[in-house]
N, C-alpha and C positions, 0 to 999 in steps of 0.2 A: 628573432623569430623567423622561421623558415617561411617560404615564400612559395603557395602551391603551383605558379606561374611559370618557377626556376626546372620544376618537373617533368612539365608539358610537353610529349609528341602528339602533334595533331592536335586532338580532340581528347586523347588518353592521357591520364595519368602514369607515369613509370614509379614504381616502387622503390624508395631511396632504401640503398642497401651502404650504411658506414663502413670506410675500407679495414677497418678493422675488423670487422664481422666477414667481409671477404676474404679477407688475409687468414684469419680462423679459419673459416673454410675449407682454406688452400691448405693450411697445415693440416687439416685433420682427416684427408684426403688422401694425402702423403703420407702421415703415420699411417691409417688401414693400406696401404700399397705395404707398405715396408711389414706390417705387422705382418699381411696374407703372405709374402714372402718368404719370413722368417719360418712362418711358422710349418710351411710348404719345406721344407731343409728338413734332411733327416736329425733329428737328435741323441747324442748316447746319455741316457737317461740314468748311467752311474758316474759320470763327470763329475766330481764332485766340483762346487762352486768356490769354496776356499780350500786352498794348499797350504799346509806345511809351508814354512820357508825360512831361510835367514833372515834377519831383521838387519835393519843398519846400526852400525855401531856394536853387531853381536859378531863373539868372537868364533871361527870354527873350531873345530875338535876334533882329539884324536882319534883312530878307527876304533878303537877298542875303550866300550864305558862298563864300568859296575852301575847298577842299578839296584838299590836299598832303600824297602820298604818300611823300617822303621828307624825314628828317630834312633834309638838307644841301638842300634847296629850300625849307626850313620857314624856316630861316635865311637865307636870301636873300630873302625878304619881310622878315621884321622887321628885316632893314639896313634897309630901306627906309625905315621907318615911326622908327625910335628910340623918341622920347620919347611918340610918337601912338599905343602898340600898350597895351593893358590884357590884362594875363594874369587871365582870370578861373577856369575851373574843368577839370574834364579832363571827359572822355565816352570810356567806354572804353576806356582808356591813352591815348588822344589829347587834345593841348592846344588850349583852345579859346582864344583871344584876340579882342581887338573892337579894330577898329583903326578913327580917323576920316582918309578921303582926303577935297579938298572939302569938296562939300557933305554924303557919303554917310558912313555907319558900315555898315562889311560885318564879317563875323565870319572870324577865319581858325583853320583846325583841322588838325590832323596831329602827328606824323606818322602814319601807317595802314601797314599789311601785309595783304594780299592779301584774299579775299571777304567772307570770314565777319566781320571788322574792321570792314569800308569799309560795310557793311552796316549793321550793327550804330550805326556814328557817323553813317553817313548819316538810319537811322529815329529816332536822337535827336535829331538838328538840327531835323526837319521837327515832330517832336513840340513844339519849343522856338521854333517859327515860322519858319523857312527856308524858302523858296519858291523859290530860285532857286540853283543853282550851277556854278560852273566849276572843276574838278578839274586838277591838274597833276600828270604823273606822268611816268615813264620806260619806256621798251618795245626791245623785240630784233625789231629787221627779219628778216622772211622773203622779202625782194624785193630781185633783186638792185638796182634802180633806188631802192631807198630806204636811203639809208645813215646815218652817221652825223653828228648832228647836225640831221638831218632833223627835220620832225615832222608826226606821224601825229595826225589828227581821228577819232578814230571816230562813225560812224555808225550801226555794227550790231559785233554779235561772237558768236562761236561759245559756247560757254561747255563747258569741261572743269573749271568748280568747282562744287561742288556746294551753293551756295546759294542761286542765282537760280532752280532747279528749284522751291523750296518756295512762290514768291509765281506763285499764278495766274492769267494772266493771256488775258482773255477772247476777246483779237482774234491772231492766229497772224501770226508772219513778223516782217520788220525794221519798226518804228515810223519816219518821216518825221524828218529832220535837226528839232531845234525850232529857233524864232528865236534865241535865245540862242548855239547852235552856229555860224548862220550867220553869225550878228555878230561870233563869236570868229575865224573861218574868215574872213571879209573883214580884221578887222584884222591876224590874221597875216601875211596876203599883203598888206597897206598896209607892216608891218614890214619886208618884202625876207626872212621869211623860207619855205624850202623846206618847201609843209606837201602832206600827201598826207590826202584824205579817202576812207573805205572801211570796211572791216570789220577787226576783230583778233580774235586766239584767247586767250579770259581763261584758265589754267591754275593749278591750286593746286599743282602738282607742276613744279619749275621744272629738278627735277634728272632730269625725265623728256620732256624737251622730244628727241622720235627723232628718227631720221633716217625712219623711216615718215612717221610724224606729218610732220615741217617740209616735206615732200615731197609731201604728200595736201591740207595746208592751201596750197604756194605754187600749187598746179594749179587750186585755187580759187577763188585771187586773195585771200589773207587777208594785209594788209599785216605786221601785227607779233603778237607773244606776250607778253603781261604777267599780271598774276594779278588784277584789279582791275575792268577794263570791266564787263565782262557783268552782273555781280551788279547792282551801281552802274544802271545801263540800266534794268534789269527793274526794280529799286525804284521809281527815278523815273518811270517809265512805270504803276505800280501804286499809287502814290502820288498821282500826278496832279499832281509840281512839272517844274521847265525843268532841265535839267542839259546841261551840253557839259565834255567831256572831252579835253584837252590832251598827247600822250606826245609827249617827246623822245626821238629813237632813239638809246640807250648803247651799243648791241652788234649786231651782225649772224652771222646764222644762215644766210644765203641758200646761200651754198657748203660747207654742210654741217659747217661748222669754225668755233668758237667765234671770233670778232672783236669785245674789246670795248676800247669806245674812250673810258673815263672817266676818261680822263687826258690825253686829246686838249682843244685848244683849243679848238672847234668845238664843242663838246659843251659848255662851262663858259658859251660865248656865245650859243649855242641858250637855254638854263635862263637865263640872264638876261634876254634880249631877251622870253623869254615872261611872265618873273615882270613885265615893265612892258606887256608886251599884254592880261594879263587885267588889270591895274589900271586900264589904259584902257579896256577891257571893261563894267565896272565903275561906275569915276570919274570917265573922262572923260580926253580926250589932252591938257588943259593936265597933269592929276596926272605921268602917265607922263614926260612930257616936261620936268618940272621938276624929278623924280628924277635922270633921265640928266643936265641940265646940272650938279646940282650932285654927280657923283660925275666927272665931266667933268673 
């Protein structure tokens, strides 16, 4: 029992204050200094708080990756390659592998689904040294002159997902085709095949593609609808790497009535002719062309 005697100046009582409660005090005195401080510091308010990075134990990679959006296209490279393909680790849910054509070792990754993914595998790659990529995907014509088996280059895109919105970027409007694009765009049309270069509508909502919408975008002149460009675009243009992006048309919207065609022949020949135009892209036309003779 405390003793009110132990207390006593004079005549007065002193108020017993436990050094814990003073030591509180003392700290929480010192955090509002430090806080009033910090918070007096100018801040950049696009910092983002987590980076991209290597992990320990992750391997790096070559400058140059393929990037393939569907499982069944992810497959149709590594026929290619057999015993030349190394399954090393994933990123994301996406498989990465190092495949050597030639002289070159490029990395091939997928499969991917739509922004926030493709994003997401895209800022790991570059973090893992990637410089350079060519992306193969599939899209849904909104023209009636672009059908199936076609394929669409994009150059710019609309963006209806909502992840390219987060990276800001300084200069406004569509960014200039890169080299990379064009090189991909000359070999296609060296291939014999039907490519359309322009804009696409990226959407994360595939079961929300209207008849408003496909009708506001064909008056625009927006060749196709995928879930994927646009984010894909804005990274690498915030980034500061080469990216060209490759869609085969699976289906058509143009006459307002679902038309898909993934079972058509045309379409199985598109996705192969291109899986050996970006390895030529890439490796080089002895690679591409040593493939084709020997599945010949």
């Amino acid at each position: 029992m405390l003793r009110p005697s132990r207390f006593r100046s004079g005549n007065h009582f002193k108020p017993f204050i436990p050094p814990t409660v003073i030591l509180s005090f003392v700290s929480f005195v010192n955090i509002a200094n430090v806080e009033r401080v910090s918070f007096a510091m100018p801040l950049d308010e696009n910092r983002a708080l987590i980076e991209p990075r290597k992990g320990k134990g992750e391997p790096l990679l070559p400058p140059s990756s393929i990037l393939v959006f569907t499982p069944q296209d992810v497959e149709l490279f590594l026929r290619r390659f057999a015993s030349a393909v190394v399954k090393t680790h994933t990123v994301c849910l996406s498989q990465v592998y190092t495949i050597r054509c030639g002289e070159r070792v490029v990395s091939l990754v997928g499969p991917l689904l739509g922004a926030p993914q493709a994003v997401m595998v895209l800022e790991k790659l570059i973090a893992l040294g990637v410089r350079e990529v060519v992306a193969q995907g599939w899209c849904g014509s909104l023209q009636s002159h672009v059908v199936i088996g076609d394929v669409v280059l994009p150059v710019n895109a609309v963006s209806e997902e909502g992840t390219s919105a987060h990276y800001p970027l300084t200069a406004a409007g569509p960014s200039p085709p890169t080299d990379l694009t064009r090189t991909l765009g000359k070999n296609l049309v060296r291939a014999g095949l039907r490519l359309h270069g322009g804009a696409v509508w990226t959407t994360d909502a595939p079961y929300r593609e209207t008849v408003g919408k496909v009708l506001n975008y064909q008056r625009r002149g927006i060749l196709a609808v995928e879930m994927e460009t646009s984010a894909l675009l804005t990274v690498a243009r915030f980034r500061g790497i080469s990216l060209a992006i490759a869609l085969v048309v699976s289906d058509e919207l143009s006459s307002l009535k679902w038309v898909h065609g993934f079972r058509r022949r045309v379409f199985h020949e598109t996705r192969e002719k291109l899986v050996s135009v970006i390895l030529e892209t890439f490796c080089g036309r002895g690679i591409s062309a040593a493939f084709e003779a020997r599945e010949s």
